[in-house]
C-alpha positions in Angstrom: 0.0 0.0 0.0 1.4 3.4 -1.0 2.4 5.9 2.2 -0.1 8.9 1.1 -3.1 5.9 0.7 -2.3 5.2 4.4 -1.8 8.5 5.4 -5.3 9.4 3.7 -7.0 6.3 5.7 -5.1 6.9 9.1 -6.3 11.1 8.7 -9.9 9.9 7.5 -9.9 7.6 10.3 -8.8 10.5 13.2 -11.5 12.9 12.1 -14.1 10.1 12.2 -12.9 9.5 15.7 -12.9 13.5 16.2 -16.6 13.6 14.9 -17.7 11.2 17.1 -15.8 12.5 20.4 -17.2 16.0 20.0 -20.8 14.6 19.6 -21.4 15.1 16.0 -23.9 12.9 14.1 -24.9 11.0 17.2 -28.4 11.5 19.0 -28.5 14.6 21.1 -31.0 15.5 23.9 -32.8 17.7 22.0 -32.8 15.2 19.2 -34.4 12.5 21.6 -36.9 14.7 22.5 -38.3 15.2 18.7 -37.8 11.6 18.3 -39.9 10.6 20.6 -42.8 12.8 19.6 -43.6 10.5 16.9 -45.3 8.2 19.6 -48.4 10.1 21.6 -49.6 7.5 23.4 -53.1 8.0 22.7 -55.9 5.8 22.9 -54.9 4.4 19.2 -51.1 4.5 19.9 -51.8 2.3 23.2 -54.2 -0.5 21.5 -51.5 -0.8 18.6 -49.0 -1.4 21.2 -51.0 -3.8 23.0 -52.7 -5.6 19.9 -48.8 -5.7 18.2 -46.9 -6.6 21.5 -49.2 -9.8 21.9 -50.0 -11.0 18.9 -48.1 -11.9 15.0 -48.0 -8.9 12.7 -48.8 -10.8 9.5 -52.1 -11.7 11.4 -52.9 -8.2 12.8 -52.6 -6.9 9.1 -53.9 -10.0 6.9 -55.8 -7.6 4.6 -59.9 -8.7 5.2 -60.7 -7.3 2.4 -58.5 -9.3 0.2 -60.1 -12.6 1.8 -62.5 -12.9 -1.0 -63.4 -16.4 -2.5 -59.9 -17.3 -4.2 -60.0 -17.9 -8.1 -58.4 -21.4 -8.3 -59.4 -22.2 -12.5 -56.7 -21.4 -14.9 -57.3 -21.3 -18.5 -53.9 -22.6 -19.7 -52.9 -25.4 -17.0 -50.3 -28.3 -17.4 -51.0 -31.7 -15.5 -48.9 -32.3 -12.4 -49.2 -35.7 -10.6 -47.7 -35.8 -7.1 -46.5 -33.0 -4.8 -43.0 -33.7 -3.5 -41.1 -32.6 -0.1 -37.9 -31.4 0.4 -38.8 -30.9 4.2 -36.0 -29.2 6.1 -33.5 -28.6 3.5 -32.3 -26.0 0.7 -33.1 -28.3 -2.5 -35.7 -26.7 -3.9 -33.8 -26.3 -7.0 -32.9 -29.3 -7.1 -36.7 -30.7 -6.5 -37.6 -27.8 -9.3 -35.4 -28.8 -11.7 -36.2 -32.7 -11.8 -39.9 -31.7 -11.1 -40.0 -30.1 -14.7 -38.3 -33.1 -16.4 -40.7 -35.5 -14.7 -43.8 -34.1 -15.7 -42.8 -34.4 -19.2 -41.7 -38.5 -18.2 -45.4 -38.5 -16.3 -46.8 -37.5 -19.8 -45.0 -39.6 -22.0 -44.7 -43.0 -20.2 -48.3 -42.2 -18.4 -46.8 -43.8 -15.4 -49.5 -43.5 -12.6 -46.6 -41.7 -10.1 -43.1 -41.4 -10.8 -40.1 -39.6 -9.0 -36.3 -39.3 -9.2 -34.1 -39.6 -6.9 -33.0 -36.2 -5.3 -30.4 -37.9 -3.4 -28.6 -39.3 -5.7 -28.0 -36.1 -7.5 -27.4 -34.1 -4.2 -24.7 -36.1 -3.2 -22.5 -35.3 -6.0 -24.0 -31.6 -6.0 -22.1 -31.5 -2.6 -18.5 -33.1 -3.5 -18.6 -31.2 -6.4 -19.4 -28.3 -4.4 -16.4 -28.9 -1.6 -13.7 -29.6 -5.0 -15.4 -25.8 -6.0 -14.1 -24.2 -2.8 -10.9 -26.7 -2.3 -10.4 -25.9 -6.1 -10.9 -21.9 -5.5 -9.1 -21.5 -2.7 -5.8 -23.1 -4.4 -6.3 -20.4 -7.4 -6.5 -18.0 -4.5 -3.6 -19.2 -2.9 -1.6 -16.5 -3.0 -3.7 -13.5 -1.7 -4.2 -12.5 1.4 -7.3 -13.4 3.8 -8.5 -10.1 3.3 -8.7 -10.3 -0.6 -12.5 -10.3 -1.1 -12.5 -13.7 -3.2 -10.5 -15.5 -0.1 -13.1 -14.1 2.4 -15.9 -15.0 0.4 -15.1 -18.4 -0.5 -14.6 -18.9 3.5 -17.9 -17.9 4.1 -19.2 -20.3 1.5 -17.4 -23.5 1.2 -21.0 -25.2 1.0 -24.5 -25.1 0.8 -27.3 -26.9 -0.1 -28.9 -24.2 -2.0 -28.5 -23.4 -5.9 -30.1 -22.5 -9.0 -30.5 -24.5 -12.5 -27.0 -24.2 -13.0 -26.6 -26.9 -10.5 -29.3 -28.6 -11.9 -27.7 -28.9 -15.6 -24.3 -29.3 -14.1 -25.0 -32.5 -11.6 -27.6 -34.7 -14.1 -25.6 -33.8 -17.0 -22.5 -35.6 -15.4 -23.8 -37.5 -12.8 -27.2 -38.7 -14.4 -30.4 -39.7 -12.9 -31.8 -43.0 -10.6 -35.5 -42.9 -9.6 -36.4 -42.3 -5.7 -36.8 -46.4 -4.8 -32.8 -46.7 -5.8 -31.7 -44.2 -3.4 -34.3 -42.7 -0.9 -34.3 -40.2 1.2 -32.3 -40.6 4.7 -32.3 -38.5 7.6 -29.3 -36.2 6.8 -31.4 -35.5 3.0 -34.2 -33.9 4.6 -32.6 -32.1 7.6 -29.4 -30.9 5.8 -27.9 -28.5 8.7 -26.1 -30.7 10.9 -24.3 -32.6 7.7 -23.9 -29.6 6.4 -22.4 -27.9 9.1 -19.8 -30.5 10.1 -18.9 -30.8 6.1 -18.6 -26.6 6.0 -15.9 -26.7 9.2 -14.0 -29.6 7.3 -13.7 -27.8 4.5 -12.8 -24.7 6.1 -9.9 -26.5 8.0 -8.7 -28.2 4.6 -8.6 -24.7 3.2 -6.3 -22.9 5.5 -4.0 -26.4 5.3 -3.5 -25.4 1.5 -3.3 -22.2 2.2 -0.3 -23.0 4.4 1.1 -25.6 1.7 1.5 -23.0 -1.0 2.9 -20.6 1.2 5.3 -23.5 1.7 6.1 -23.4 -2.2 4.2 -26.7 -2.9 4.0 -27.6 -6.1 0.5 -27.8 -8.2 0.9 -31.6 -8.3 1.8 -31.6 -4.6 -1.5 -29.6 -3.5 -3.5 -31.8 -6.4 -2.8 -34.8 -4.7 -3.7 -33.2 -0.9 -7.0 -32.0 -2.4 -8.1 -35.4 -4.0 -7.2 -37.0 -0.5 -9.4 -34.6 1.5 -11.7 -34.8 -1.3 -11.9 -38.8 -0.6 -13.0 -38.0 3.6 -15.6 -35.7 2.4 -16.7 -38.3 0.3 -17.0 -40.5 3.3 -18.9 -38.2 4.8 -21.4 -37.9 2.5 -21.7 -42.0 2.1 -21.9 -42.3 6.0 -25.3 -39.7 5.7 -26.8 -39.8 2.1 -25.6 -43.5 1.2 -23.5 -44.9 -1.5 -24.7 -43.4 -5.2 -25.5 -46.8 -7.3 -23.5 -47.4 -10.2 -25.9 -49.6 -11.9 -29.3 -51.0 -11.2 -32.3 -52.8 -12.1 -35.6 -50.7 -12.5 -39.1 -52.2 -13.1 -41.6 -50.6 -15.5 -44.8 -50.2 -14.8 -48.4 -48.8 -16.2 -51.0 -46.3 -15.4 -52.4 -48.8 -13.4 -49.1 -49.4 -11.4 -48.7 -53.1 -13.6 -45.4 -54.6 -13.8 -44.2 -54.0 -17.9 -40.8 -54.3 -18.0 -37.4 -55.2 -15.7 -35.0 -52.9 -16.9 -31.2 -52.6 -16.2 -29.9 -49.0 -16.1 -26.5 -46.8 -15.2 -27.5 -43.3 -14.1 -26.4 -42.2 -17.2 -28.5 -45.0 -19.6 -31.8 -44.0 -17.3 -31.3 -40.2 -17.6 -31.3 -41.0 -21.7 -34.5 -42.6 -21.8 -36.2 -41.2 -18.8 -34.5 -37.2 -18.3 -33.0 -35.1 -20.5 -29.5 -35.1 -22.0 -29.6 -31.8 -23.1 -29.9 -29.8 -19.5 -27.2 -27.4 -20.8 -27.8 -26.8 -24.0 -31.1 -27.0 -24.4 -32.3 -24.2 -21.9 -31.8 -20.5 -21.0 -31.9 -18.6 -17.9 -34.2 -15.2 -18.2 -33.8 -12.4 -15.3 -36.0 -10.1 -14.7 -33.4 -7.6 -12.6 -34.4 -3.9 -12.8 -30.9 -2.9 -11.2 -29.3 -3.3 -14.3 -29.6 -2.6 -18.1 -32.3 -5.3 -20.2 -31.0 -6.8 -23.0 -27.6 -7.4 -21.8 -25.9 -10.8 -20.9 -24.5 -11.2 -17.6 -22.5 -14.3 -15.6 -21.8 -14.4 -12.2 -18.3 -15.8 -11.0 -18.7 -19.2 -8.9 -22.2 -19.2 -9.8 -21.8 -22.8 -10.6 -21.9 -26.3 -9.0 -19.1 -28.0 -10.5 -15.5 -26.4 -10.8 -15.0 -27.5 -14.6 -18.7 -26.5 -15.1 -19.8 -23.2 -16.5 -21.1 -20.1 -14.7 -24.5 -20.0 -15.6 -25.7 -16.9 -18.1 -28.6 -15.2 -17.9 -30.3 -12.3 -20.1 -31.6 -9.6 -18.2 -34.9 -9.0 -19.6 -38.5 -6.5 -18.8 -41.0 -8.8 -17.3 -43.7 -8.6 -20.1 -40.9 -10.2 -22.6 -40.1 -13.0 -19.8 -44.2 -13.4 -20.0 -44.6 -14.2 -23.1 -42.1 -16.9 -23.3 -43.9 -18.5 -20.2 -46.8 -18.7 -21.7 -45.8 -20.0 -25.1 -44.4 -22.6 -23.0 -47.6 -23.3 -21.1 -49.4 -23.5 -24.0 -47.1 -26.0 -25.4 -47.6 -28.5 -21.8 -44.0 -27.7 -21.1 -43.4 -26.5 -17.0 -40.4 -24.4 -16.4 -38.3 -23.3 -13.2 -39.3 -20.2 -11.9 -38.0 -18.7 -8.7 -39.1 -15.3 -6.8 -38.7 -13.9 -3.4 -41.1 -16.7 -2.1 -41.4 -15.0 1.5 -43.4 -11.6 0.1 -47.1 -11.5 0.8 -47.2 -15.1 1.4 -50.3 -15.7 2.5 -49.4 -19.9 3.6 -52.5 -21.3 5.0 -54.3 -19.8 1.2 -51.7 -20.7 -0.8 -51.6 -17.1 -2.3 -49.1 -14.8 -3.0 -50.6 -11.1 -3.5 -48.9 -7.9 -2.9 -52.5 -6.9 -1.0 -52.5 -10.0 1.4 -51.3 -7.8 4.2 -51.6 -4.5 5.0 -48.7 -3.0 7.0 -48.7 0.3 6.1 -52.2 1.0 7.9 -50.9 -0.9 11.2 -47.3 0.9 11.2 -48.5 3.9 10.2 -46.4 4.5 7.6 -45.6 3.4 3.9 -43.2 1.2 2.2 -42.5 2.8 -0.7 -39.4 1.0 -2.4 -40.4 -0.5 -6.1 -38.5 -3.6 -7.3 -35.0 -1.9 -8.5 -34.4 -0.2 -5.1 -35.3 -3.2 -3.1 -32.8 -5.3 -5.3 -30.3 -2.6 -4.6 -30.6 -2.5 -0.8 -30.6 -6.4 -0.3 -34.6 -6.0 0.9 -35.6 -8.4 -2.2 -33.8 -10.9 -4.2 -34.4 -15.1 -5.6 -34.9 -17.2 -2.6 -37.1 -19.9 -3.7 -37.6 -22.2 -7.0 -40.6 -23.9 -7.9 -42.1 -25.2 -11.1 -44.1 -22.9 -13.0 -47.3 -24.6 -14.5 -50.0 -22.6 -15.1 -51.8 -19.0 -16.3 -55.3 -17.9 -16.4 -55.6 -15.1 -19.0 -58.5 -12.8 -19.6 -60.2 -12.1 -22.8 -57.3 -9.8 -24.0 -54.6 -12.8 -23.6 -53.4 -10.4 -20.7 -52.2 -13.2 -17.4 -54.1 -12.5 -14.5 -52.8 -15.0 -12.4 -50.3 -17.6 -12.1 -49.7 -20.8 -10.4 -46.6 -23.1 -9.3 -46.0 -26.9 -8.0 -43.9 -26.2 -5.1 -42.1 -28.8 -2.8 -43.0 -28.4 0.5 -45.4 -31.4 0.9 -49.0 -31.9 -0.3 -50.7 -30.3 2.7 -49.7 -26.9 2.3 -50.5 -24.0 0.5 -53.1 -25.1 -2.1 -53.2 -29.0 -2.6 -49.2 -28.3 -2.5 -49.5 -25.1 -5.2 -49.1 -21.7 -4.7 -51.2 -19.1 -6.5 -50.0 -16.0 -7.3 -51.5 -12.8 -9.1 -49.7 -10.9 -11.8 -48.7 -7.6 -9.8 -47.1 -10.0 -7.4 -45.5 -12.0 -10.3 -44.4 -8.4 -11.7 -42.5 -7.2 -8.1 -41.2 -11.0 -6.7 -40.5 -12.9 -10.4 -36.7 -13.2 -10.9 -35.4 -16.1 -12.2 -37.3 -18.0 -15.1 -35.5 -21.3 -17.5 -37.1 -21.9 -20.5 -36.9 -24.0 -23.4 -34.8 -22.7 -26.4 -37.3 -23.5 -28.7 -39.5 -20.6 -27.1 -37.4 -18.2 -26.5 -37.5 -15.7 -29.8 -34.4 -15.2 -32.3 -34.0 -12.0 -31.5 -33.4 -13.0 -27.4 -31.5 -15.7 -28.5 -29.2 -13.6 -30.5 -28.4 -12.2 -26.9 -26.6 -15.3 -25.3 -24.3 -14.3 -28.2 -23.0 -11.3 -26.0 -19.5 -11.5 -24.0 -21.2 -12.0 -20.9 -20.5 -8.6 -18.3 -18.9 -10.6 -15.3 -20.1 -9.8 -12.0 -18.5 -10.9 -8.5 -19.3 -14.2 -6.6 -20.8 -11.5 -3.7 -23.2 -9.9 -6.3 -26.7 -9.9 -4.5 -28.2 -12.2 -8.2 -25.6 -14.5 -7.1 -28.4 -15.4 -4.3 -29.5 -19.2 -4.1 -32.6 -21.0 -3.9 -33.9 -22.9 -0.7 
């Protein structure tokens, strides 16, 4: 660091400390006083204060008048058999992404219930995950803790979140195995606790590199280190998801549940006949981020699930364009992954999502007045949850009133294990959407064609699905 950049920081620093010591900018007892005018413990003032200290706000401002009989038809619908569950776990990606290719298995086979595995790909989405960080943090090698990358990858070195890029980069590799192969265990559907123990492994591997390159080890020195902690995380995941078959025998059966067929399958042979092979070439991911400039190509660093993968590319678009590929898509039977800021307006026990659910403006007293580009900007707003898009009602104009989703948190809740949303809320809390190539116009596709502008792994976009 050059001496005047110091001597600008240590100055910058004194008069802060200056400020503060002669009271500047902090709150003053005449300040206090004006402050606390704002409350006048009145009759109103005191019952808000009661009703609000004893009770949950969503309820105290669940909007009455917005509890109108709720709208379930849709005129454009595609046929969904079986909610799934990814109970207490950050998969919904994962559960989105091989919810969209079974309904088109469901549709072609006509199976009467059918369901991959989301183990199986999970585990590999996780030692994938842990070569990312080991891999990052020997490219990084050489900064200092401070550098932003270095701190970042430390405060990730796992998670059980993602986005379609995992998706496409797991099932492309790693291929598919439906549910009965490998089934659900304990440490599938309460990730934390694996998780956590995996995340401090990880952590300790990556300051024990850190140490061997300061050491001058060479890359085939730190190569063979990485594959040998690669091999206990592996363990690990074995000891709590179970070992990922290799091959195995799979039995056919018909919309009445019949016995057909004994089939013998690899992952890779049953994601041919039953998935789809071409997860990453044969979809695009469409943002709808206000923040930035539409029609421009962006990729975000580390926003992928395998370290010889590719950071997933998205085109910022308006919403109405993102709409119209949706429904062309709809109206074709094909489902997509969507994901929004799930937790907005949520009205659970409905099933609805509707920016007039609740009304917290009349029981604060005060308004919210942030639109979609300002909430992105201050981290109030971003993806959090994906779900499979499946249906739109439109009115007479071919306008979408509403929308609705499979989501995978269990039959019993929301609606019959949907959530219904309406179009304003679709318009503020809509971010990511993957769609089929072949609906996506020329002209949109002619945008994928762009050098992608890079942003940082730290972007707030770079946000995951749970």
């Amino acid at each position: 660091m050059k001496k005047r950049f110091l001597s600008v920081i240590v100055f910058s620093a004194a008069f802060f400390s200056l400020q503060a010591q002669e009271g500047k900018g902090g709150i003053n007892p005449g300040m206090l006083e004006q402050i606390k005018q704002s409350y006048e413990g009145n009759a109103s003032d005191k019952a808000l204060r009661n009703a609000i200290g004893n009770n949950d706000i969503r309820k105290l401002s669940l909007n009455q008048e917005n509890l109108q009989g709720m709208d379930t038809h849709f005129s454009i619908k595609v046929d969904s058999k079986g909610i799934t569950d990814q109970k207490s776990s950050g998969r919904c990606w994962l559960f989105t992404g091989l919810n969209v290719m079974r309904a088109k298995t469901l549709a072609e086979y006509g199976f009467q219930s059918f369901e991959f595995s989301q183990v199986y790909p999970f585990f590999w989405d996780q030692l994938e995950k842990a070569n990312l960080f080991l891999q990052g943090i020997i490219d990084t090698g050489k900064s200092p803790m401070s550098d932003k990358t270095v701190e970042w990858l430390f405060q990730h070195p796992l998670s059980d979140g993602g986005t379609f890029t995992g998706v496409a980069d797991i099932v492309s590799k790693y291929g598919l195995v439906p549910k009965e192969v490998m089934p659900e265990t304990n440490s599938s559907e309460n990730t934390s606790r694996m998780a956590s123990l995996i995340s401090l492994k990880l952590k300790e591997y990556g300051l024990q590199l850190r140490d061997r390159i300061a050491e001058g080890a060479k890359p085939a020195v730190l190569e063979k280190e990485k594959t040998a902690m690669l091999g206990n995380i592996y363990r690990m995941l074995v000891l709590n998801l179970g070992v990922p078959p290799t091959e195995f025998d799979y039995v056919r059966r018909d919309a009445k549940g019949n016995p057909l067929e004994t089939e013998h399958h690899t992952p890779m042979s049953f994601l041919e006949k039953y998935g789809d092979k071409q997860l990453l070439t044969n979809y695009v991911m469409l943002m709808n981020d206000p923040s930035r400039e539409y029609y421009k190509c962006y990729e975000i660093d580390y926003d992928r699930h395998r370290y010889d993968g590719k950071n997933w590319t998205y085109v910022n678009l308006p919403v109405e364009d993102i709409k119209e590929m949706a429904i062309a898509s709809l109206k074709d039977s094909t489902m997509m992954y969507f994901s929004c800021d799930v937790g907005k307006f949520l009205n659970s026990e409905r099933g609805l999502l509707d920016v007039k659910n609740y009304d917290y403006e009349s029981l604060m007293g005060t308004t919210f007045g942030m639109d979609k580009k300002q909430r992105i900007q201050t981290f109030s707003s971003g993806s959090s949850h994906a779900m499979t898009l499946m249906a739109v009602d439109l009115n007479k104009d071919g306008k979408p009133v509403k929308w609705m989703v499979e989501n995978s948190w269990g039959a019993g809740t929301g609606y019959q294990g949907h959530l219904i949303m309406t179009d304003d809320w679709f318009n503020e809390y809509m971010f990511r959407l993957v769609v089929e190539t072949k609906y996506v116009p020329a002209k949109v596709m002619e945008l994928f064609k762009q050098k992608p502008i890079r942003l940082p792994a730290w972007d707030p976009m770079f946000a995951e699905e749970e």
